[in-house]
N, C-alpha and C positions, 0 to 999 in steps of 0.2 A: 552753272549758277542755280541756287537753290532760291526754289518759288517759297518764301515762308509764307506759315497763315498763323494768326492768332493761334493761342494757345491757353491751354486753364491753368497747365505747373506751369509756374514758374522760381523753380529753388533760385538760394539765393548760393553762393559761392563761394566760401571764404579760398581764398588763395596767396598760401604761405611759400613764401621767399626765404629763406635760411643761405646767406654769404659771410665773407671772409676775406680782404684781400682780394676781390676779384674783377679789380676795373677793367679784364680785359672781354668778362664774358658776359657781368649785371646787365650792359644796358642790352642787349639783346632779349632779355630775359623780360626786364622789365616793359620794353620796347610791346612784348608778345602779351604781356597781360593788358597794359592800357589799352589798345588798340583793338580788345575783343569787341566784336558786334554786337555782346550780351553784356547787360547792363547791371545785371542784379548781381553783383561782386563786391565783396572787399578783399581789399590786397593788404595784405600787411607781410612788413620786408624785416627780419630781424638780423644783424649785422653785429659780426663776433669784434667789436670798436676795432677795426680795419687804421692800415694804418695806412695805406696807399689811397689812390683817391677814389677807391668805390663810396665812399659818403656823399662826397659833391656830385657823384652821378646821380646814387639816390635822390640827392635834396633837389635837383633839377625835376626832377618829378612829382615832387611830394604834394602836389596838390592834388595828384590823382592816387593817392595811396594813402590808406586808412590810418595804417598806422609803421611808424619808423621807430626801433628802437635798437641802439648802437649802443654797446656795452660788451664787458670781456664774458663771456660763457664758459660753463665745464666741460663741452663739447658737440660737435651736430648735434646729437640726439636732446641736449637742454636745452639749444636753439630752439630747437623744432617745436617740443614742449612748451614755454616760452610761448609762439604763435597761435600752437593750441589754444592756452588759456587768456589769447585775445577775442581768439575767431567765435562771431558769433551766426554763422551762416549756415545755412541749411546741410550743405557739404563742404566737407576740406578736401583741398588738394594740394600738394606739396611740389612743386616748380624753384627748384636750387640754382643756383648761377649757371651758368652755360645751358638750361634747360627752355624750352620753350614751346608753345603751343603750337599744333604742325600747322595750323590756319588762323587767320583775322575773324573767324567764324567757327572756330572751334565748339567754344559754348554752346553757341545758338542752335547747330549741329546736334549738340547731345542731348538740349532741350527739344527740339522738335524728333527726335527719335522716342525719348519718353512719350510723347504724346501718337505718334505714328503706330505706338505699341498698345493703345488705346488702356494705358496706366491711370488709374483714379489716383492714387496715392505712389509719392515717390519710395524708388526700390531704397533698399537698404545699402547697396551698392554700385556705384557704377565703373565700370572701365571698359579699356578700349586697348586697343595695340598702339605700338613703338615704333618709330625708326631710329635707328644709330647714324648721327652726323658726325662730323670733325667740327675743327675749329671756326672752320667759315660756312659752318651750315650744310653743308654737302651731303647729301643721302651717300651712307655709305653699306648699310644695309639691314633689312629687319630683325628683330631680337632674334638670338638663336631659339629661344625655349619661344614656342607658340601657345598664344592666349588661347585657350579650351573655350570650348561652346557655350559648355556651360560649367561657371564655378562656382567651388562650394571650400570650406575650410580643407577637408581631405586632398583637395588639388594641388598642395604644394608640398605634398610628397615629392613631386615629383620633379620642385626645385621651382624657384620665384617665377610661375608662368604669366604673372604682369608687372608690368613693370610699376615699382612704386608712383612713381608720377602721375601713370596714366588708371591708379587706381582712387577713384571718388568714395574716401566714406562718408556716412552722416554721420554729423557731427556729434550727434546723442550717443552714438555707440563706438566713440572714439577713443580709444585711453590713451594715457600718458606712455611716452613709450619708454621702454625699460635702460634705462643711461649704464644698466652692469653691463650691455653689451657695446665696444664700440664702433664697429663693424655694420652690422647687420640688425638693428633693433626691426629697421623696418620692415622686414623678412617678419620677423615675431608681430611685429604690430599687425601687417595686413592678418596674419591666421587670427589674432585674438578680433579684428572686428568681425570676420569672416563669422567664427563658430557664435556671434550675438545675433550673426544675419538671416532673414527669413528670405530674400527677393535679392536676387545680386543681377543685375541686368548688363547686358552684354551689347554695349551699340554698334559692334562691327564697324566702327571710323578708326582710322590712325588719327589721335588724340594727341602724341607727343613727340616732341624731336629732340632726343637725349643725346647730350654729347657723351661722346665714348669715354672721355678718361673722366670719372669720376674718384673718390673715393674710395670708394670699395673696389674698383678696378686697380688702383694702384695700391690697394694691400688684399690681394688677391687669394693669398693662402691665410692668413688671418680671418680673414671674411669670411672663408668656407669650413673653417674650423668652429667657428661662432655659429654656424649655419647648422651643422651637425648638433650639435648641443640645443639649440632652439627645435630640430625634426623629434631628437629624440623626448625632449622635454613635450612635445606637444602628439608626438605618434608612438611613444615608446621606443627603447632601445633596439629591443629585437627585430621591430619592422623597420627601422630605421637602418637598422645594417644590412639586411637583407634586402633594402629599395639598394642600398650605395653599390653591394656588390653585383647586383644586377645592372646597373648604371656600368660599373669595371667590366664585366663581360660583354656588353654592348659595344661596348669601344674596343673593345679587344677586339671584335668581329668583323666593327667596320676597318679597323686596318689591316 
């Protein structure tokens, strides 16, 4: 149990919800943001007009969430967009159906580490580490690619080493994310706020508890093809194929 003390930050949180058809995973999700021990939050849930009954999950909630807006989308990445250009919180962070915060104390956690870091002014980034659950919550095991000490936009050479969720930007240096991609914008979005950022802070908490089959898990080779084209548009061609075949002979080696 953590002894908190007052503190001077206190950001505020926007925390974006993007669903679809997902009564079996929303209320878990939404279950993990209301029940945060950190106060300074808005949630806003935006819902691609669902036709199962993730609405009336929603609306049982909706007095604790800012903002609900259900309607047909061009896809995730305009949802998401969309939430952007509600949130008006110091940070966004993006928490999808089946996603959830790994504690009731999540927040409060990364707010008293800012402070424990004796921070006058909040970082320009914050994350944390992942675990991989199933369906019923189940640790099943930490991301394979491990969160670096310390990052910096050049870090994801070496392939998404946080996981989008558990990656906190400010809101100020947030862009819209690019909807040409369908797959992986988020991949592109974290490097563009990355190369804005001065102070990317590292809280050493497991932050998120991502269920394994997402999206981009089930179009797999899609994903990693849109991924290649975002490395080399942001590292050039040339390093870019010379990081992959390096990645190919590593695996060669461990088998």
């Amino acid at each position: 149990m953590y002894n908190y003390q007052p503190i001077h930050l206190q950001p505020k949180f926007s925390i974006i919800t993007v669903c679809r058809n997902a009564q079996a995973t929303i209320e878990d999700t939404l279950q993990s943001v209301i029940t945060q021990g950190y106060h300074h939050v808005e949630y806003i849930v935006i819902d691609g007009n669902s036709t199962d009954g993730t609405l009336s999950i929603i609306r049982r909630y909706q007095e604790r969430i800012a903002h609900v807006v259900s309607e047909p989308d061009k896809g995730l990445y305009d949802a998401m967009n969309k939430g952007l250009r509600l949130a008006t919180g110091d940070y966004v962070c993006f928490l999808n159906a089946g996603d959830c915060f790994h504690e009731d104390d999540t927040l409060l956690q990364i707010v008293h580490r800012l402070h424990a870091a004796g921070l006058e002014e909040l970082p320009d980034v914050i994350y944390g580490e992942t675990e991989l659950v199933d369906g019923e919550g189940h640790f099943l095991r930490m991301r394979r690619l491990s969160t670096p000490e310390k990052l910096t936009w050049k870090s994801f050479r070496h392939g998404m080493l946080v996981c989008h969720q558990a990656f906190f930007a400010k809101r100020t240096l947030a862009p819209a994310y690019d909807t040409s991609y369908r797959f992986s914008a988020d991949f592109d979005w974290c490097i563009r706020v990355m190369k804005q950022s001065k102070v990317l802070f590292n809280t050493h908490l497991t932050l998120i508890d991502y269920l394994s089959e997402g999206m981009t898990t089930r179009n797999q080779r899609a994903s990693l093809k849109e991924r290649f084209r975002i490395m080399c548009r942001h590292y050039g061609y040339c390093s870019t194929l010379l990081m992959h075949a390096w990645f190919a002979l590593r695996l060669i080696w461990k088998r």
